[in-house]
N, C-alpha and C positions, 0 to 999 in steps of 0.2 A: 456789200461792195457793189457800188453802179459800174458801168459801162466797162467793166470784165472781156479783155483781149489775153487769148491763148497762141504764140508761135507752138505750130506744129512743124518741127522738119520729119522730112519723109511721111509724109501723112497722107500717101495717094495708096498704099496694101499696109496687110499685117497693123500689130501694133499703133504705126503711127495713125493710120486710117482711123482704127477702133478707137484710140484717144479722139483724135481730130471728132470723131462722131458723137462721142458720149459730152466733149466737151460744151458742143453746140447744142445737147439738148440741153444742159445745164445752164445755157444762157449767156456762155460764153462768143461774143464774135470771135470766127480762128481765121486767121491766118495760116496756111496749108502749104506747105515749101515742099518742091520736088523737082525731078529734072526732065519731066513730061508735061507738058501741055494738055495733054489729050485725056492723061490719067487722070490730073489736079480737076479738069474740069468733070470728070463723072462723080466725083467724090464731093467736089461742090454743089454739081447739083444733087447728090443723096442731100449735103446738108439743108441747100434754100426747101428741097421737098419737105420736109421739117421744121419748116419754119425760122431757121436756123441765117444764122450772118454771116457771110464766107468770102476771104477775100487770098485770091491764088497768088502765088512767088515761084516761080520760073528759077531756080540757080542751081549750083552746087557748094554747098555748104561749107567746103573745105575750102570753098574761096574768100579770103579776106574781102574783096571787095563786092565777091556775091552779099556776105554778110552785112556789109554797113548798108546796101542795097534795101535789103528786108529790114533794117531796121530803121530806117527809116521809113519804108512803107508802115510798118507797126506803129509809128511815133504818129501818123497823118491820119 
């Protein structure tokens, strides 16, 4: 499978993080959903440190319209 895209929600601590991480050494570009700025961006840079593809989403998830949001960033 080429050009392999992972939505991560919650992927700035815990679980979603360790996903978000393992995914991008796999090859995966992630997209990394959270409701910190600050946070999303330390965890993208662990991923670019790694050589890894990283592209941040700003929402809350429980938002219908956060979601169509990110999914369209995913789809571009």
């Amino acid at each position: 499978m080429t050009n392999k895209v992972a939505i991560v929600t919650g992927g700035v601590q815990g679980i979603g993080r360790g996903i978000a991480l393992r995914l991008s050494k796999d090859g995966y570009s992630v997209i990394i959903n959270g409701r910190t700025q600050e946070k999303l961006d330390k965890v993208a840079e662990e991923i670019k440190n790694n050589n890894g593809k990283v592209i941040t989403f700003v929402g809350d998830v429980s938002s219908k319209s956060a979601n169509e949001q990110l999914e369209k960033k995913a789809e571009s």
